[in-house]
N, C-alpha and C positions, 0 to 999 in steps of 0.2 A: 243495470250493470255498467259499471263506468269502464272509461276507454283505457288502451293502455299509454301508460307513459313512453313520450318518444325516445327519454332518455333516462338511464340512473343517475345521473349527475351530471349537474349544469354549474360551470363557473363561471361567473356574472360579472361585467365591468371591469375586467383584470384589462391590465399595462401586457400585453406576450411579450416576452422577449422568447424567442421561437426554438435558440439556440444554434442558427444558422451564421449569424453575425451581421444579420439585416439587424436595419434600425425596429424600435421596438414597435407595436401597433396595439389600438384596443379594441380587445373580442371578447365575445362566449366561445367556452369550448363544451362539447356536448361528448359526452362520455355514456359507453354502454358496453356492460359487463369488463373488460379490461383491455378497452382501445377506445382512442380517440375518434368517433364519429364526425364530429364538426366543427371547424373554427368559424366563426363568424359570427352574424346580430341573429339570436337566436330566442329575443325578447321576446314573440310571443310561442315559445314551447315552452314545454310543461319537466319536471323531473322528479323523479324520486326523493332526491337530496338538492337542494338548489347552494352554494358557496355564493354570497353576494361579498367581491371584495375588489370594491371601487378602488382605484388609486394603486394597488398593491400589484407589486409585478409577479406575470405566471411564468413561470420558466418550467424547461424538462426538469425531471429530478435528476439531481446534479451523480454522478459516476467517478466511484473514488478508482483510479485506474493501479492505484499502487496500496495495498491495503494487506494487513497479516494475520485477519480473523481468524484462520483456519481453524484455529480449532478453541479460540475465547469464545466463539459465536454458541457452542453449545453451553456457555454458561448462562449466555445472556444472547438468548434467540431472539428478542425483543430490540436488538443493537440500539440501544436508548442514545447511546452519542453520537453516533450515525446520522440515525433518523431525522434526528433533533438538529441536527445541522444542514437538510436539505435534501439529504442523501440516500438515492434508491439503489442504488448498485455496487457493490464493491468487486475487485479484483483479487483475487485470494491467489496464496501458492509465489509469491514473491521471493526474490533474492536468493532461490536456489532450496527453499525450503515449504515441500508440501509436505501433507499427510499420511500419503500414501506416491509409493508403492512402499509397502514393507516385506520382509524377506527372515527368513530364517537370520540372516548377517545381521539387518538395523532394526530390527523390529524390537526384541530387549533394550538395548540402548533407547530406542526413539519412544518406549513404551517410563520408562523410567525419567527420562528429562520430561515429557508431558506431563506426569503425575509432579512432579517437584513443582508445578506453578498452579496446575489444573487435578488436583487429586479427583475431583469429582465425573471426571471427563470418564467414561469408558471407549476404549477401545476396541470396537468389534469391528474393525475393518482390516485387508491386506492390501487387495487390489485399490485401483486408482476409483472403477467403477461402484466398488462397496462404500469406498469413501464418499462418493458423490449421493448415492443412493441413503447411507445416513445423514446426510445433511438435506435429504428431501424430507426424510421421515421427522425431521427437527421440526420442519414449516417456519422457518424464520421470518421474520419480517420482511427481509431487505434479497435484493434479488441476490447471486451471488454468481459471482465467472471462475471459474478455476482455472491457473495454471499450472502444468506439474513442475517441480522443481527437480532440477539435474541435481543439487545435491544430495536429495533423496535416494534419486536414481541410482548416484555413483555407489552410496551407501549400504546399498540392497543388494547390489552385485558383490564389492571389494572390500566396503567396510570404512570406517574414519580414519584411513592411515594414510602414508604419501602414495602408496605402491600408486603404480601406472597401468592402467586396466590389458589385460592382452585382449587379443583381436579379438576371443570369442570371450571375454568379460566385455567388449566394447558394443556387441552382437547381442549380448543380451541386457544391455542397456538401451539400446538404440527398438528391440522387443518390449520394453518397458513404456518407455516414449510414444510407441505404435500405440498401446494397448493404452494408454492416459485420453491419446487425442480418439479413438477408438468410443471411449468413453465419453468424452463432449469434450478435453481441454482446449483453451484457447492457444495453448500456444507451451512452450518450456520456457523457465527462469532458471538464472545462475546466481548465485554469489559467491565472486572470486575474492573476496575477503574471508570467508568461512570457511570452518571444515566442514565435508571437503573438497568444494569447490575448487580453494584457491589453490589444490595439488593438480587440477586438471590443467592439458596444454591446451592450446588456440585452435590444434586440429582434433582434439574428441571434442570440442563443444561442435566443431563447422558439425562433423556426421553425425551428432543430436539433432540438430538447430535441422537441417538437411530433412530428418523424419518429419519435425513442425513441418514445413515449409511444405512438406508432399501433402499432408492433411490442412493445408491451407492456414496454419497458425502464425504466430511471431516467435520472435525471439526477445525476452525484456530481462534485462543485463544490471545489476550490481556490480560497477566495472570496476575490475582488481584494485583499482586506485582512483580516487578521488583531490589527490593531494597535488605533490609535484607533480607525480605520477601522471596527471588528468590526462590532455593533448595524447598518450601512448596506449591509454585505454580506452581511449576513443577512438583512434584509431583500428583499436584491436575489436572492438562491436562491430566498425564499419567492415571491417578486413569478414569478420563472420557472416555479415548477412552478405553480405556479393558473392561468394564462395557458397554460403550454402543456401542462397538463392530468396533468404527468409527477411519477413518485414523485422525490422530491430526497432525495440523499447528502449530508449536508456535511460534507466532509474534513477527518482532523485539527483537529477544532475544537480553540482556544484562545483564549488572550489574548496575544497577545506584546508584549514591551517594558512597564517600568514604568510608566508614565499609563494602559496599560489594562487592568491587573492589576483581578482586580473582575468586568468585564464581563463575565464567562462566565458569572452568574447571571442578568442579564438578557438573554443568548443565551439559556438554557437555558430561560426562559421562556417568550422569543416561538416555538423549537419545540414545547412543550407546549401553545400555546396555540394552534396552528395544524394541530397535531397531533388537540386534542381536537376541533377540529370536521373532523375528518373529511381531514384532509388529509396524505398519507403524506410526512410531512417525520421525520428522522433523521440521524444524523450515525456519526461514529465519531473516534477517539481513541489514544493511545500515553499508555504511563505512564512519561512523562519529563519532565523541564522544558527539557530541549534539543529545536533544533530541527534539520535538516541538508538542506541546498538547493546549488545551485552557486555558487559566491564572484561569478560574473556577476551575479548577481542584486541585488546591492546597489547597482549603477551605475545609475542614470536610465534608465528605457525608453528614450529618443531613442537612446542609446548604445547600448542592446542590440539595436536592431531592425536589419533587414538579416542578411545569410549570416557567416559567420567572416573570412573575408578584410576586407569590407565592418567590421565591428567593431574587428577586430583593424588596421585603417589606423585608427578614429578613436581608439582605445588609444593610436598611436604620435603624433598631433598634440597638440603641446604646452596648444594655447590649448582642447582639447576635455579636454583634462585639468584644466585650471583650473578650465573651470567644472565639473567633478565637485567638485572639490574645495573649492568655492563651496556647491555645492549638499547633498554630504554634511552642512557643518557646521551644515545644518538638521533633521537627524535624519538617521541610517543607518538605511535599510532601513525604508520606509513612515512614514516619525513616528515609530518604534518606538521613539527614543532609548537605543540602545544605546552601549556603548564597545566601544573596538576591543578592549578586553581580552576580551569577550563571545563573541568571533568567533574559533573554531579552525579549521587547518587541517585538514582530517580525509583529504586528494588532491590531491598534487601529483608526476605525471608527471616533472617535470623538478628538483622541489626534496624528495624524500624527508626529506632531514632538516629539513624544517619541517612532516612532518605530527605533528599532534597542539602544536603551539604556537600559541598566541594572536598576534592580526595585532601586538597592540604591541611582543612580543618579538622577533617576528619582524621586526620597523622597527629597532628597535633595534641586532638582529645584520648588520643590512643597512646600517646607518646610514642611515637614509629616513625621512621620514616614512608615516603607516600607509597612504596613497591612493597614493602615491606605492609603496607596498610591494605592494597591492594589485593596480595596472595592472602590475608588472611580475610577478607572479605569472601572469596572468590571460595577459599577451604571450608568455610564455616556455613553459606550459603550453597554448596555442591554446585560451585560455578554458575548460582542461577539468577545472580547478582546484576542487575542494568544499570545503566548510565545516560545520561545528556553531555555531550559535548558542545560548547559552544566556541565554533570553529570558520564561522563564514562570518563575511561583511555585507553590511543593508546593500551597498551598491552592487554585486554581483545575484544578491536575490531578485534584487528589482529586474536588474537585466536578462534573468532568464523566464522570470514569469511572464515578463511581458513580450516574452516571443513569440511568435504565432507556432512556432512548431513545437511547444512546450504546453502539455496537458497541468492539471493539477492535480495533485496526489496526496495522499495523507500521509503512510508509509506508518502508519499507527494502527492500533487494533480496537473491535470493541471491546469492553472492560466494564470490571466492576466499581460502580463508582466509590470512589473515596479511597480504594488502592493504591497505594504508593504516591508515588510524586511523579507520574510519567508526563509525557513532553505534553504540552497543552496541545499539540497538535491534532490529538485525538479529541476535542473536544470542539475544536473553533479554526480550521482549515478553512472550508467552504464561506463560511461567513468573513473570517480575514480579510480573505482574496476581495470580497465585494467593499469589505467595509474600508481597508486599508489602502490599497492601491489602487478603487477604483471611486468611491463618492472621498477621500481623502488625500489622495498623494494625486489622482487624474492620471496615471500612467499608464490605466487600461479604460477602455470605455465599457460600459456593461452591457453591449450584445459581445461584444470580444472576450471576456471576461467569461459568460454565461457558455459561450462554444467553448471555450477549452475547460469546460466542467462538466459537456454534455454531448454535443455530435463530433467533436477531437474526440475524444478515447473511445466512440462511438464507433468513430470510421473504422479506428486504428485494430479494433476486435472484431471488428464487422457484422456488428450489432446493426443490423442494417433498419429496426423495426422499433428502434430506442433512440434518444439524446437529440430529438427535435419532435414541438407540437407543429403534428401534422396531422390528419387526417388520415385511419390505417394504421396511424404508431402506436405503440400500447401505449397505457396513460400511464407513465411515471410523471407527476408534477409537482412541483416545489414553488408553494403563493410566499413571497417575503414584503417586506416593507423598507424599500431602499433607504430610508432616510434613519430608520432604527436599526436596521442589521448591524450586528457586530460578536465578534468574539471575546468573552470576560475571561474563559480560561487563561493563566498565567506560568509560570514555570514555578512560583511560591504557592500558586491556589489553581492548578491544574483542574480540578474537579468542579467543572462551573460550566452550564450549558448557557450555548450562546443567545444573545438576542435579536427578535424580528422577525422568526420562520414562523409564518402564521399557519401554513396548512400544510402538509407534505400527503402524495397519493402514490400509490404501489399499486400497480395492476390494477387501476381503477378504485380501490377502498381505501378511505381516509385512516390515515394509522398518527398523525396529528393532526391535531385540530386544536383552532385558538392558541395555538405554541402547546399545548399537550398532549402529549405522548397518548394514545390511545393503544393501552396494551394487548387487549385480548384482539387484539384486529392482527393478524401476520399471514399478509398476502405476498413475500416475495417469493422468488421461485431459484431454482436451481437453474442456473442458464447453461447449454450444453452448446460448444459447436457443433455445427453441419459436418459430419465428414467423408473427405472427399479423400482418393487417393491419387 
């Protein structure tokens, strides 16, 4: 009777980069059942699976901290673009929009815009915790964090409209929140650009943010403005979490639109400077200068707010059309002063052959003007129409990724491949960052590089047992090959996985292998916080 194996998996000869932002060393890592048992020369043990991969650096598997699966993942439980880039974890529930809670108020609405993109998706959940509970029953690959989203929230109680919640609408939002982080969330998100977010003030987020913070969560913020704006929304995250006591996220930071190109060094500041006395303020980031939202979004809140039907009537009135188009020619999209050439279509349901054209061409083949191009996109597609904006400059990208307090983020979903024209971001984030700015531009070194993809947004959720090879940590591990890594996807050929990720591991089980997707293998798990009160 033979002995048993010391280990189920042994990775042989690898480069670690550890994910701590020590310089990089070479080991075996010894793996059993789904934790790392050992780093070091483990030459003469034995294993079930042995990975011989000399030369090739082992890193954690990299943690998308800003991510909008929530609800693509039940298309595609396999997260092939994910996976395929490095990627064990993602953070779900972003920008103020989760899945759950629903309510008698959002749940037709929210049941009706998910079927327009996802007809195949059922919806058998209410609560925050049945949501979670079907995404255990999915078994997806990739592990997954939930945050709840206030937009949700506010929508369960009041509805998509401006109203201002009274005390005991704010009471039983703030019972909503209890019962998400009750459930495992890590924390509540906003998006003060959306409905209907952007109707909330500064003080019903503090007494949201207030519930996170007693159940030990964050706060990760969509801040109202990105634009001029930047520097006063920043300040308004920071104003939140000191008030409500809670760690703060701030998403996708940047600059958008030219007048506020610049700004991202005096952002970068007032976190460092809020940071060093002691206050858990961070952010996170994509290495792109595009940005990709829904083409709704450029219309005036008054126009946005309300259910689809309610929208899509003031879409078809003449005189509510005017004044958009009054009101666009004072800047599109927050002051941002963009042109319409800026704005691709990256999703359109009803006009395929306009994804991946910019709105002017697109006026042109229409014969319309571009607002006038816009509303009937937006009428014809039941508002479900997306966009790429390209809105930022390389020098402010550069400068905020390579900040130490600046995670990396997708801010993209998984997806069907070959769907529309969406931002390549979903495809080649994780690889970019290594192949771009760190073996090409040298603006990051790659244990620096490696930590803000792994124990940064690690600390920052307090995933305390993830995002560094150590001994005790589960085994998410991502083997690549520094000198080939790189991302192919583009904004003309989005749909192209990246090159160099030689092995990626979930909970100890190889889900690729040799850069293949190994499909019937989905070892990620539903990750729940602790919670405390």
């Amino acid at each position: 009777m033979g002995s048993r194996m010391a280990y189920d998996l042994i990775i042989r000869r690898g480069v670690v980069v550890d994910g701590t932002g020590s310089p990089p060393f070479r080991a075996d890592i010894g793996i059993v059942g789904d934790r790392i048992e050992a780093v070091g020369d483990l030459s003469g043990e034995r294993a079930e699976v042995v990975l011989n991969v000399p030369n090739l650096v082992v890193a954690p598997g990299f943690i998308d901290v800003h991510n909008h699966s929530d609800i693509s993942i039940f298309e595609v439980p396999t997260a092939d673009n994910y996976v395929l880039q490095g990627v064990t974890t993602i953070v779900i529930g972003n920008c103020g929009h989760s899945p759950a809670p629903l309510s008698d108020v959002n749940k037709e609405e929210f049941v009706r815009e998910i079927k327009r993109e996802h007809p195949d998706v059922e919806i058998k959940w209410e609560s925050f915790g049945e949501y979670l509970k079907a995404l255990e029953e999915l078994r997806p690959a990739i592990n997954i964090a939930p945050l709840v989203g206030h937009g949700t929230v506010r929508s369960a109680v009041i509805g998509f409209s401006s109203e201002q919640p009274s005390e005991r609408d704010l009471e039983k939002m703030k019972e909503y929140v209890r019962e998400a982080m009750e459930a495992g969330a890590f924390g509540i998100s906003t998006g003060l650009i959306y409905i209907p977010g952007v109707f909330s003030t500064t003080e019903e987020i503090i007494e949201l943010a207030k519930v996170s913070a007693r159940c030990g969560g964050i706060y990760a913020t969509h801040m109202r403005n990105e634009g001029v704006g930047l520097l006063d929304s920043i300040y308004e995250a920071v104003t939140i979490g000191i008030k409500a006591g809670v760690s703060v996220e701030i998403s996708h930071l940047k600059a958008s639109g030219r007048p506020s190109w610049g700004k991202v060094v005096a952002a970068l500041k007032v976190i460092e400077d809020y940071a060093s006395r002691g206050f858990d303020i961070s952010a996170d980031a994509y290495p792109y200068t595009a940005a990709s939202t829904s083409l709704l979004t450029l219309l005036p809140k008054d126009v946005r707010s309300g259910g689809t039907e309610e929208v899509l009537g003031k879409l078809k009135n003449p005189e509510v059309v005017e004044r958009i188009r009054k009101e666009l020619a004072g800047g599109i999209f927050e002051e941002r002063y963009i042109s319409w050439s800026d704005v691709m279509i990256s999703y359109s349901p009803k006009h395929r052959e306009f994804e991946g054209m910019r709105i002017d061409k697109i006026a042109e083949a229409l014969g319309l003007d571009p607002v006038d191009t816009v509303v009937k996109l937006l009428i014809e597609d039941e508002l479900a129409t997306g966009m790429v904006t390209f809105t930022m400059r390389e020098e402010d990208v550069r400068a905020v990724i390579s900040h130490p307090y600046v995670a990396i983020g997708s801010d993209g979903l998984v997806g069907k491949f070959g769907v529309g024209k969406p931002h390549p971001r979903r495809y080649g984030t994780f690889p970019r960052v290594i192949a771009k700015y760190v073996r090409e531009e040298k603006v990051l070194t790659l244990p620096e590089a490696i930590r803000k993809m792994t124990s940064l947004p690690a600390r920052k959720l307090k995933l305390w047992d993830r995002g560094i090879i150590r001994p005790g940590f589960k085994a998410d591990i991502t083997v690549f090959n520094y000198y080939t890594i790189e991302d192919t996807a583009t904004y003309e050929n989005p749909h192209s996985y990246p090159r160099g990720i030689a092995y990626v591991i979930v909970n100890g089980k190889v889900v690729v292998e040799e850069g293949k997707l190994v499909s019937k293998v989905r070892a990620g798990r539903v990750l729940r916080r602790s919670w405390r009160s």
